[in-house]
N, C-alpha and C positions, 0 to 999 in steps of 0.2 A: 575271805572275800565277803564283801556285803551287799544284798541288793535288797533297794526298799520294795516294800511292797506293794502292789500295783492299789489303787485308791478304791475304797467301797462304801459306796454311800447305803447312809442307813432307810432313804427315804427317796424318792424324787416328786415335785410339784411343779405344774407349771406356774407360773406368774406373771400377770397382766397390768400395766399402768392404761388405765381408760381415762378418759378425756372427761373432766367434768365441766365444764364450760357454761353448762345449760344451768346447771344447779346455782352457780358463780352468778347468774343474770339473777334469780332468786332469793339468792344470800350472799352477798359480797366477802362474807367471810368463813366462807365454802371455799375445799380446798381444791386446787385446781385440777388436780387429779387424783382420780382412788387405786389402790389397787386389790388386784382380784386374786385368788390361791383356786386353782382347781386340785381337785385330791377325791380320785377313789375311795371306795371305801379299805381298798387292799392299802394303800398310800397312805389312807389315816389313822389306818390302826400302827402300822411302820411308825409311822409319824408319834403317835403316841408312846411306843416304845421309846422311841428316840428321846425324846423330852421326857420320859420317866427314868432315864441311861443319863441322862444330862443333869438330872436332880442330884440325882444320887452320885455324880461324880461331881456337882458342884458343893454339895455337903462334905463330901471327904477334901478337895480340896482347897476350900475353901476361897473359890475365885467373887469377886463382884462385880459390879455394875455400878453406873453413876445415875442417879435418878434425879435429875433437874427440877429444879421448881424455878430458877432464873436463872441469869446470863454466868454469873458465878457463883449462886446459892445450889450445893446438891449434896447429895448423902451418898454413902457409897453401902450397897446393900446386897446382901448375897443373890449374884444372879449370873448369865452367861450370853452372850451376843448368838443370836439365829444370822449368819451371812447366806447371801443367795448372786445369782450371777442375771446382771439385766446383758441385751443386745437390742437397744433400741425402745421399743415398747415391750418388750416380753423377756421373758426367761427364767430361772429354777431355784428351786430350795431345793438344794439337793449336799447338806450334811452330810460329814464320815461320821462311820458307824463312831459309836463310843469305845474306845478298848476300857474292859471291865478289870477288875485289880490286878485278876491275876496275870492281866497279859501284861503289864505295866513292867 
């Protein structure tokens, strides 16, 4: 019998889309909204780990990224996608932990 195991994130953040509207009146080519990451200092150091867990498992396996310069102009270059979960204006960075080789 197999049962997966329950999810454990290596970090949590919250995350903020704020309204830039003011700035837009200022410079037309201001984006319309920013957004914000809050992170303790306990959060950022996680956080650090996590992306120094994430190097080092995109070096072994060799995953990429596409780095646009135009609409079909891009380069594919060693890197890893950060996903996060919005609910309206807000919500998380909150990655799984990295499993490290030997759990693999």
């Amino acid at each position: 019998m197999s049962y997966s195991t329950p999810f454990q994130a290596a970090f949590k953040s919250k995350v903020r889309l704020i309204d830039n509207s003011a700035k837009q009146e200022e410079n037309p080519k201001a984006p319309p909204q920013k957004l914000a990451m809050d992170l303790s200092v306990e959060s950022a150091a996680a956080m650090a780990k996590w992306l120094n867990d994430k190097i080092a498992e995109t070096k072994n396996n060799g995953s990429t990224i596409r780095e646009y310069k135009g609409q079909n102009d891009y380069t594919e270059t060693p890197g890893f996608t950060m996903w996060g979960s919005m609910w309206d204006k807000s919500g998380t960075f909150s990655p799984g932990v990295v499993k490290q080789e030997d759990e693999l």
